[in-house]
C-alpha positions in Angstrom: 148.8 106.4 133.3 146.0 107.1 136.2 143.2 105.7 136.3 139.8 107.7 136.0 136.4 106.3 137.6 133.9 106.5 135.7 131.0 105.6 137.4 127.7 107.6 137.8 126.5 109.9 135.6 128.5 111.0 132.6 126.8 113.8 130.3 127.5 113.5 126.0 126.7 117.5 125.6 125.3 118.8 122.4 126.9 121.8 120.5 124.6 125.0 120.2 123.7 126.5 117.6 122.7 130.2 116.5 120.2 130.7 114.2 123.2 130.9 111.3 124.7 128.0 112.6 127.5 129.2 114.1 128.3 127.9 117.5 126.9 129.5 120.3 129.3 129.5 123.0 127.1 131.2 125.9 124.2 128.7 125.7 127.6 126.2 125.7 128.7 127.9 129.1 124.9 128.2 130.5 124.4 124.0 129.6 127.8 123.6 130.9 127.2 125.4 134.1 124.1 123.7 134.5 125.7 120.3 134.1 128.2 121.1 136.9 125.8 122.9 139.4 123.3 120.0 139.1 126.3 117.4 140.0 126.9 115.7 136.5 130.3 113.0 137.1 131.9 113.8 133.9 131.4 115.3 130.4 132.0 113.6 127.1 133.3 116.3 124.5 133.1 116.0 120.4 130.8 112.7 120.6 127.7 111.9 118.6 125.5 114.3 120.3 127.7 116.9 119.8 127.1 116.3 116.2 130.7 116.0 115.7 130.4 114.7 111.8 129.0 118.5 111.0 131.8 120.2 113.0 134.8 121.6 110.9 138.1 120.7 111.7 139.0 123.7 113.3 135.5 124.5 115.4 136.4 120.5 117.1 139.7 122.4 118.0 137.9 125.4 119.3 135.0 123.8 120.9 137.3 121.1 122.8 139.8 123.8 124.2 136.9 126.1 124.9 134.8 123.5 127.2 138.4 122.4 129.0 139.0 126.6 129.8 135.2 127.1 131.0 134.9 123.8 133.1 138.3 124.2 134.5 138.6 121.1 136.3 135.5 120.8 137.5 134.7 117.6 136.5 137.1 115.2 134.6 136.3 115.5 130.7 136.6 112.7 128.2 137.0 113.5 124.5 135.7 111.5 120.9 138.7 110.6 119.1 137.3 108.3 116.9 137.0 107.8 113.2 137.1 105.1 110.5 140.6 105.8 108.7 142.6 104.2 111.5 146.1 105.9 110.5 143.9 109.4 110.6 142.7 108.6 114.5 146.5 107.9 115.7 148.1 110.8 113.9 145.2 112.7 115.8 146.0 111.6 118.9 149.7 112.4 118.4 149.3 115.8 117.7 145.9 117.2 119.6 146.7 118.8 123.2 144.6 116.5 125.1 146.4 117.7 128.7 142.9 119.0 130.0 141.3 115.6 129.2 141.2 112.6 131.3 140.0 109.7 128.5 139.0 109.1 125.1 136.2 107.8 123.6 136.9 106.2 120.5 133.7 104.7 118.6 134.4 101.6 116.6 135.1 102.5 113.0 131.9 103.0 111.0 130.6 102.5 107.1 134.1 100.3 106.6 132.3 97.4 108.3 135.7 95.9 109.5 135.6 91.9 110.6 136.3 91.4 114.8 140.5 91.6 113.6 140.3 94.1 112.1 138.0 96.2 114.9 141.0 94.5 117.6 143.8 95.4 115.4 142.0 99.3 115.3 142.0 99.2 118.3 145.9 98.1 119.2 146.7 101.0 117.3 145.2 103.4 119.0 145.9 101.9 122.5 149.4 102.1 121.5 149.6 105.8 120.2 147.3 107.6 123.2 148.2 109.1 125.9 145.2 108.6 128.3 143.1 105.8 129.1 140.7 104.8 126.4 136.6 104.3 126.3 135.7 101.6 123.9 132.4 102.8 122.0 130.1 100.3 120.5 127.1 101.5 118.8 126.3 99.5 115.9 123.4 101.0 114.9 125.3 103.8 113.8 128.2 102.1 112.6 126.8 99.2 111.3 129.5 96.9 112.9 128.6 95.3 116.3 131.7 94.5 118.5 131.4 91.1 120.2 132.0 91.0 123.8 135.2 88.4 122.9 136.9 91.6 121.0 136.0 93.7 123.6 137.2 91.6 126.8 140.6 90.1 124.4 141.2 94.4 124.0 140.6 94.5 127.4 142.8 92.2 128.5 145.5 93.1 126.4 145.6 96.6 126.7 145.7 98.0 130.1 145.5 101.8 128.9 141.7 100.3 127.2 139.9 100.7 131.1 136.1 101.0 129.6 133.4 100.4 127.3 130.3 102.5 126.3 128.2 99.8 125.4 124.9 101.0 122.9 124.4 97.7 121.3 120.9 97.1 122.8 121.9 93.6 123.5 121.6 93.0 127.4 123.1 89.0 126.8 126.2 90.9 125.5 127.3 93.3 128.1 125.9 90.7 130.5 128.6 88.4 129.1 131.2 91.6 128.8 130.7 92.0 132.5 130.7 88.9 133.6 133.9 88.0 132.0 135.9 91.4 132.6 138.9 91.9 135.1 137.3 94.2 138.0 138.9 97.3 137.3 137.4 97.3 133.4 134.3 99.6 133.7 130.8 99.2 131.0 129.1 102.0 130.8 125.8 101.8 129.1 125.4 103.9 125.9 121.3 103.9 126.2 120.0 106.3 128.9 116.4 103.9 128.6 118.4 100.5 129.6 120.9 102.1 131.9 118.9 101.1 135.5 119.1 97.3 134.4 122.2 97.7 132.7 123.2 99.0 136.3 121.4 95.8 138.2 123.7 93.8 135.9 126.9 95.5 137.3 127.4 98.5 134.4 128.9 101.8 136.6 126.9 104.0 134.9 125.8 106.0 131.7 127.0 108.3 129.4 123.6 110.1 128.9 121.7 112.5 126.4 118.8 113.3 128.7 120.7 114.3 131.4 122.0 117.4 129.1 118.8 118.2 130.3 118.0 116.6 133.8 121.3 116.3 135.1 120.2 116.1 139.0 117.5 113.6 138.6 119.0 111.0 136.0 122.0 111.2 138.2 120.3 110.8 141.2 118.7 107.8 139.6 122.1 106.2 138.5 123.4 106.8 142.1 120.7 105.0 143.9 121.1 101.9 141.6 124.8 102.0 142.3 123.7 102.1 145.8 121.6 98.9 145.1 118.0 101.1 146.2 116.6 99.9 143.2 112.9 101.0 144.5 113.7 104.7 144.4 115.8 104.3 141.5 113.1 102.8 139.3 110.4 105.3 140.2 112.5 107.8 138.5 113.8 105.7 135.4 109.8 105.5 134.9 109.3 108.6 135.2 110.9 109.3 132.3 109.9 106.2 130.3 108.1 108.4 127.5 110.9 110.5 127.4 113.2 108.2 126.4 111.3 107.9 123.4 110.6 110.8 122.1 114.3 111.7 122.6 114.8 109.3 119.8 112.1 108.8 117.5 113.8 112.0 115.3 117.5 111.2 115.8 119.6 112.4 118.6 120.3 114.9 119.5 117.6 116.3 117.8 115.1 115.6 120.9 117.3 116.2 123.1 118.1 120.0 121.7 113.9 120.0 121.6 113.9 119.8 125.1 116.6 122.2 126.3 115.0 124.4 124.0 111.9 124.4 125.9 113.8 124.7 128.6 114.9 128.4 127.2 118.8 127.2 127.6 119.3 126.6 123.8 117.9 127.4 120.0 116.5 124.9 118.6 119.1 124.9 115.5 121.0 121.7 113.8 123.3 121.5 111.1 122.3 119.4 108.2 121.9 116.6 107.6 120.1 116.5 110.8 116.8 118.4 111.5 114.7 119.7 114.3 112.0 117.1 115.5 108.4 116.8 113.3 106.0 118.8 115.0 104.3 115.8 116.3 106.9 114.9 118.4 107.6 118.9 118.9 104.4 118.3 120.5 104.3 115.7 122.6 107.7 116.9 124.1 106.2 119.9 125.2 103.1 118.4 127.2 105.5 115.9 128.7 107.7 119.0 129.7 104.6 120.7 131.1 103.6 117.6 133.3 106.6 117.8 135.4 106.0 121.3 136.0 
């Protein structure tokens, strides 16, 4: 199994959406275009901000083969193969056609509220039944479970096909402790594009991102220079988009996020329910922050 580097700037794309809801595949190959011309490391396919809950079997299927034809090796892809029915996740794996992917992302499961055994014993299963290399995904405030860093660094150990972690948790002590415990070649990768320059000072290799769906150059240019340890020039632009980071938020994601590239004129500003657009307020404040960088 090879191994993929996934350091720098990785890019969870949204899905978008027509004003009937259908998918809109040329805003998908304008965003991915975009992503690639303005040097994004890798893509993330079917994860949160894809809104992957509201996706039909069959559009995941579409969407996933789809963004492997258009990017065409461009950049690696990883794919969200992830779910709360543990037996339902391997018997996906077994059967999807994952030969244009390079990794999974599998999120821990969610609503279930599984104990540390059985989050490690979700996770042997699916180590054992994938074909690539495997992306740990902790995000417990959406799943309501937080994976320690002991579950994370015994699957690390234990599994060599599990090479990463997207860490969202929020809590700096823990991935401190993840990476300062972890072999060298298992990667963190921070899940929250607001903490991603510490996370980086702390020895993370990067970020799977939201905003750079929409500001792929800078935020990676960011990421690169605090690889690079130029932590001066690095923080001037993580500031620079302090507010952002915010706003992105405050409404659900990817909701800000699609408020943005809307503005942007590469996307409608259309969800599927249950998710809405932003309230006008933050509508708002979204737009005046847009126009001061213009």
């Amino acid at each position: 199994m090879s191994h993929i580097d996934l350091s720098g700037m990785g890019v969870a794309l949204v899905t978008p959406f027509r004003h009937d809801k259908s998918i809109d595949y040329d805003a998908l190959a304008r965003l991915i275009d975009y992503q690639i011309d303005n040097e994004v490391a890798y893509m993330v396919v079917l994860g949160t901000t894809s809104e992957n809950p509201a996706l039909e079997p069959d559009e995941r299927e579409e969407l996933s083969s789809y963004i492997a034809r258009k990017v065409a090796g461009r950049v690696p892809l990883v794919r969200g193969v992830g779910g709360n029915n543990t037996a339902a996740v391997v018997r996906e794996l077994q059967t999807t056609d994952l030969s244009a992917y390079s990794a999974i992302l599998s999120v821990v499961p969610y609503y279930n509220k599984p104990s540390q055994e059985g989050i490690y014993r979700h996770y042997e299963a699916i180590a054992k039944a994938s074909p690539l290399p495997i992306v740990l995904y902790n995000v417990p405030g959406r799943t309501g479970v937080n994976m320690t860093a002991e579950t994370t660094l015994r699957l690390a150990a234990d599994f060599p096909n599990i090479v990463a972690i997207k860490e969202a948790s929020g809590n700096m002590q823990q991935v401190d402790d993840i990476i300062h415990h972890k072999s060298t070649d298992f990667q963190v990768i921070s899940g929250d594009d607001a903490i991603t320059f510490p996370l980086i000072t702390l020895g993370a290799v990067g970020v799977i991102s939201v905003i750079g769906n929409a500001f792929p150059r800078e935020f990676s240019r960011m990421v690169r220079l605090a690889i690079d340890g130029d932590y001066d020039r690095a923080r001037t632009i993580h500031h620079r988009f302090t507010d952002l980071f915010r706003l992105l938020f405050v409404d659900g994601n990817p909701a800000g996020v699609k408020c943005v590239l809307h503005y942007m004129g590469m996307i409608e500003n259309e969800l599927r329910l249950p998710l809405v657009p932003t309230r006008l307020a933050t509508d708002e404040k979204i737009r005046h922050f847009l126009q001061s960088l213009s």
